[in-house]
C-alpha positions in Angstrom: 86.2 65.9 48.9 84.2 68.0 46.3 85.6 69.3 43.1 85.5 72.7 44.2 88.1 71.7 47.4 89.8 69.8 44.9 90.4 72.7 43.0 91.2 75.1 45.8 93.7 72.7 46.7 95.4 72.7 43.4 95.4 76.2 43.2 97.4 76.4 47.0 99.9 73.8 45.5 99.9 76.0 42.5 101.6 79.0 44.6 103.6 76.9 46.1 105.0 75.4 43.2 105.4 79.1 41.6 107.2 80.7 45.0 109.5 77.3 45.0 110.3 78.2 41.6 110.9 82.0 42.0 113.4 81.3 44.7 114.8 78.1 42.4 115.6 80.5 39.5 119.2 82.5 39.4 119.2 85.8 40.4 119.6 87.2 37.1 116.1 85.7 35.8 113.9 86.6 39.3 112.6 89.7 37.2 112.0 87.6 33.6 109.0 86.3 34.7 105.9 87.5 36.0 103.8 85.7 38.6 101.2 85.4 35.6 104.3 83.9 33.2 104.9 81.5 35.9 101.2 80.1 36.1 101.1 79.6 32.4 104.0 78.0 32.0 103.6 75.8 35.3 100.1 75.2 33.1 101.8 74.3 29.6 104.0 71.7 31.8 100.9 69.9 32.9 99.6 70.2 29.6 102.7 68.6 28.5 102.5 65.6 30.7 99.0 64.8 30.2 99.2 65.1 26.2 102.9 63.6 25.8 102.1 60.1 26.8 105.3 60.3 28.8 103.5 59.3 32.3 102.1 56.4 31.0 106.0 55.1 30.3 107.2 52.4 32.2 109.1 53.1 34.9 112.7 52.4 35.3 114.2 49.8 38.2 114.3 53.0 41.1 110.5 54.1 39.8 111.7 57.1 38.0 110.4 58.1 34.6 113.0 59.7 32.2 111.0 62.8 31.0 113.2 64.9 28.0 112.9 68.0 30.1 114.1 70.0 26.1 111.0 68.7 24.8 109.5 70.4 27.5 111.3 73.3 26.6 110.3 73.0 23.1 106.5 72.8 23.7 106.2 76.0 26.1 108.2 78.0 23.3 106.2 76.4 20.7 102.6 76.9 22.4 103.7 80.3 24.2 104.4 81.8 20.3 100.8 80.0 19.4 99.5 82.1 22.8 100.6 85.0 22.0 103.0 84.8 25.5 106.0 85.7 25.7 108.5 85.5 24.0 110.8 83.0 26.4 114.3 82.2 25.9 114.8 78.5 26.1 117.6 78.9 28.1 115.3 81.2 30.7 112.8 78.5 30.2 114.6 75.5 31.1 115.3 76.9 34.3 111.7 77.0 35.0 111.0 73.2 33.7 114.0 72.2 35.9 112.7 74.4 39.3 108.8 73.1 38.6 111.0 69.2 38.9 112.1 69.5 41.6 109.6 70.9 43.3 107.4 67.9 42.4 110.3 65.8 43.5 110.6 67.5 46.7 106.4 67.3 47.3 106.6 63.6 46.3 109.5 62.4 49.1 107.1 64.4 51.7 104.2 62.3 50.7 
């Protein structure tokens, strides 16, 4: 597969991930965030994971990886304000973290 499939494909599990968590949220925070707020945030998670060191800890006996899902949290506040996005609640946030998790974990166990 070329890179340019690759990244088509990325962007499809993208909205996929970003409708998941737009039906995941309460119904009081469907109208917080934007399509747009969703993408960058979904973008600041990966960013998180890849610059955290946190997937390169060792697993636990069931295969899971205990990731702080506050430190998460932190870092979107943290580099939203830097961004110039914003501003999220940590609270509305968390929800977001949590519905992007379980998404993954739901992608995962159809793999």
């Amino acid at each position: 597969m070329g890179m340019e499939e690759d990244f088509l494909l990325e962007d499809e599990d993208d909205a996929k991930c970003v409708e998941y968590i737009k039906s995941y949220l309460p119904q009081e925070l469907k109208e917080t965030f934007s399509d747009d707020d969703l993408f960058y945030i979904l973008d600041l998670i990966v960013d998180y994971y890849t610059t955290s060191g946190c997937l390169d800890a060792e697993p636990d006996e069931e295969g899971y990886i205990n990731i702080d899902q506050d430190e998460i949290v932190n870092y979107i506040i943290k580099e939203s304000s830097k961004d110039g996005m914003g501003p999220f609640k940590a609270d509305d946030v968390f929800f977001v973290v949590q519905g992007e998790m379980e998404y993954s974990n739901m992608t995962e166990n159809e793999e």
